[in-house]
C-alpha positions in Angstrom: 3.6 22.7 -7.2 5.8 21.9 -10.2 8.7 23.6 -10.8 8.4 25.2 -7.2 11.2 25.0 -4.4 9.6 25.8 -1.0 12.2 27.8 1.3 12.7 26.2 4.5 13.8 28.1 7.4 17.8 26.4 7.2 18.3 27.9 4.0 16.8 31.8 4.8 19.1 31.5 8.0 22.2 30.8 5.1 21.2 34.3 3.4 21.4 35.7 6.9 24.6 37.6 8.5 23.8 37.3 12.0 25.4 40.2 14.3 24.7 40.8 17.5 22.3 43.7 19.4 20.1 43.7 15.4 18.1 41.1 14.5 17.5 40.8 11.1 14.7 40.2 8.8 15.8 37.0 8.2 15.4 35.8 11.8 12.1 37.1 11.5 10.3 36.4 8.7 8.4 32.9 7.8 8.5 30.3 5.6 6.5 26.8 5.2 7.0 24.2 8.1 7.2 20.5 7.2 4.7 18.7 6.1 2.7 21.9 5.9 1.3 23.3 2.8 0.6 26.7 1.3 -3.0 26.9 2.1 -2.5 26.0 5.4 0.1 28.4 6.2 -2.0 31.3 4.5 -4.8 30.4 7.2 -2.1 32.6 9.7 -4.2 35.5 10.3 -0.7 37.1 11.1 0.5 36.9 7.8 -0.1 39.9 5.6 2.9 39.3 2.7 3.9 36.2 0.5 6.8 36.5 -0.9 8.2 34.4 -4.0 10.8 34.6 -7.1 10.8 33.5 -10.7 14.0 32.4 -11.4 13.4 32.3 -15.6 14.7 34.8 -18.5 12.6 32.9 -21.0 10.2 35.4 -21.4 13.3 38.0 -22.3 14.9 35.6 -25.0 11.2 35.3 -26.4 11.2 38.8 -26.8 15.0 39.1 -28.4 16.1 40.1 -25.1 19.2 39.3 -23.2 18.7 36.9 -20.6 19.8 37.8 -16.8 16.0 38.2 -15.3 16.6 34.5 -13.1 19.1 35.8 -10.9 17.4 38.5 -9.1 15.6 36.1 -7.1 18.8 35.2 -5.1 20.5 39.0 -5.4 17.1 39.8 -2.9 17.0 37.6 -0.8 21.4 38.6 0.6 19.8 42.4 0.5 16.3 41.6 2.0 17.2 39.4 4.6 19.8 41.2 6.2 17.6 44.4 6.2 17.3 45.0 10.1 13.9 44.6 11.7 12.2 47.4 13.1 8.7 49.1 14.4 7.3 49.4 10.8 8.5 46.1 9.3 9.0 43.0 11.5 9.2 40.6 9.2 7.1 38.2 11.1 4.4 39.5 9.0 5.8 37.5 5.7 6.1 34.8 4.4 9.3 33.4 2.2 7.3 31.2 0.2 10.3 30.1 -2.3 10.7 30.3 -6.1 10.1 28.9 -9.5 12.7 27.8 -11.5 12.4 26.4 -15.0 15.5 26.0 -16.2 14.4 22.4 -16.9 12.3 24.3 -19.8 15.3 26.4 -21.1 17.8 23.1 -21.2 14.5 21.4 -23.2 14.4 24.4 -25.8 18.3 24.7 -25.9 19.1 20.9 -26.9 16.7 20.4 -29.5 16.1 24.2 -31.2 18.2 24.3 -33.5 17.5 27.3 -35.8 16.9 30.9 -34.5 12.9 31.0 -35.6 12.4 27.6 -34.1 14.2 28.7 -30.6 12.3 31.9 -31.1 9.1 29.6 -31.0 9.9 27.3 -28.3 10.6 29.9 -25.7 7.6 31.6 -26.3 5.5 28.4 -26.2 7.4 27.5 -22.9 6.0 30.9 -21.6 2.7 29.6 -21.6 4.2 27.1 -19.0 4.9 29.7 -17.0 2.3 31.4 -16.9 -0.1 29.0 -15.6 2.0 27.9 -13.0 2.4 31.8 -11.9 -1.0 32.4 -12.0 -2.4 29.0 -10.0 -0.2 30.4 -7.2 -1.0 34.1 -7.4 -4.8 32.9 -7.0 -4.2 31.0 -3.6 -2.4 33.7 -2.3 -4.8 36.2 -3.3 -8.5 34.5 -2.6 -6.8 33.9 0.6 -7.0 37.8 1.3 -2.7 37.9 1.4 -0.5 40.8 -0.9 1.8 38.5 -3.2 4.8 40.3 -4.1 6.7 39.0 -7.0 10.7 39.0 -7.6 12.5 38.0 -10.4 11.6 37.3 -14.0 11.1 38.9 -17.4 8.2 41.4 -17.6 6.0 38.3 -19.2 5.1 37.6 -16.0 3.0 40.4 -15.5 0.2 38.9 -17.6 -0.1 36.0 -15.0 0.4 38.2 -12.2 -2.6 40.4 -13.0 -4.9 37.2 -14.1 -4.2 35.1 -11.0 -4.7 38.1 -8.6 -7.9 39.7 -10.2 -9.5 36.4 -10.2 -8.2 35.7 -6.4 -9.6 38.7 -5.5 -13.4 38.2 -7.1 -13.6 35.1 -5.3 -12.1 36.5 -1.8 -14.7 38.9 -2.7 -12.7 41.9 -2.4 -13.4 42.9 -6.4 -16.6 43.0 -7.6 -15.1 42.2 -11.3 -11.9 40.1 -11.7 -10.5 43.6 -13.0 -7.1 45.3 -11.5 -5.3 48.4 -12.0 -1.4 48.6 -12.9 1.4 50.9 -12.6 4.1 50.1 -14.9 7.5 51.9 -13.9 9.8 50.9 -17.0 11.2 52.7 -19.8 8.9 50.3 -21.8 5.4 49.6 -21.8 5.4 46.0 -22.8 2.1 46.4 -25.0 3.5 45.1 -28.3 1.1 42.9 -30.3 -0.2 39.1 -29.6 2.4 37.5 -31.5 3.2 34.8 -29.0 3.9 35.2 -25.4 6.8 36.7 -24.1 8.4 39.8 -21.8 7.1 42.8 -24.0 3.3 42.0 -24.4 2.1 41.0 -20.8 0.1 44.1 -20.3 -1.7 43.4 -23.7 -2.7 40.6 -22.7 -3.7 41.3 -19.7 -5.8 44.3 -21.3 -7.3 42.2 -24.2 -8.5 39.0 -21.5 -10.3 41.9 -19.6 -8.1 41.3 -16.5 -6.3 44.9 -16.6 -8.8 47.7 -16.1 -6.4 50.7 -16.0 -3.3 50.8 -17.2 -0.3 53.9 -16.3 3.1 53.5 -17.4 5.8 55.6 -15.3 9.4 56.4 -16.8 8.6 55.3 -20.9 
């Protein structure tokens, strides 16, 4: 997948502080073995989370915002992993599947946007990038019958999250209608109008494609 890095086990181990008499979640949990790819690995019956990060803040600058979003990815991964293992969470139930990173996109917009409208623009045209790529993977991992959970990024990626996963669902045959249900716990609601894609209209657009069936926002 473009502008996916796959996490091997090497580098889960690295976010790891081994002690001894705990094991960790990080000695636990699974990620992709060579020359393995995602489909195959979601065949594991044992599998029951996939885990992955957006490491962007293009969404946030096309909204105005103040970039920060991409680095949550890495922040969880030093708390998650060293979260002990225990009778209610394993870890060998889920799978580290890696991140997406397109900084490639922000260096792009960066170098040749020169004015503030036109770098307005370009970001939320590179959102559109984005979201496809989001949403290709939130379908395998959902027609595939596994519960995606999602770290890192601006709120944009919500609209992809909700497409890829209602339509992953239909055809896994677990929703009669590619339709989902959301609960948004934010002080914003991120329904602001189609202007252009970006972090504070994911839910709209979401709504207005007919993938978001019921929408409650928590803490606005």
């Amino acid at each position: 997948m473009k502008h996916f890095s796959f996490l091997n086990k090497q580098q889960i181990l690295s976010y790891t502080k081994i002690r001894r008499f705990e094991t960790k979640l990080g000695e636990r949990v699974r990620c992709i073995s060579l020359g393995s790819n995602v489909e195959e690995a979601l065949q594991q019956p044992s599998i029951k989370f996939v885990v992955f990060g957006i490491a962007e803040d293009i969404g946030v600058k096309a909204n105005g915002g103040i970039g920060g979003t991409h680095t949550a990815w890495s922040a969880f991964l030093s708390s998650f992993l060293n979260t002990q293992s225990n009778d209610f969470l394993d870890g060998s139930e889920i799978l580290m599947l890696g991140n997406f990173d397109f900084h490639s996109l922000e260096e792009v917009i960066e170098k040749n946007a020169e004015k503030a409208d036109e770098k307005l623009d370009a970001y939320r045209h590179a959102v559109n990038t984005i979201d496809e790529a989001v949403e290709q993977l939130m379908h395998i991992i959902t027609q595939n019958k596994k519960m995606p959970i999602v770290i890192g990024g601006g709120h944009n990626n919500s609209y992809p999250c909700i497409k890829g996963a209602a339509k992953g669902w239909h055809k896994a045959g677990v929703l009669e209608l590619a339709q989902i249900n959301a609960i948004n716990l934010d002080a914003h609601a991120d329904y602001r109008p189609m202007e252009g894609r970006h972090s504070g209209n994911g839910f709209r657009y979401a709504d207005e494609d007919g993938y978001l069936e019921k929408y409650c926002v928590i803490g606005l």
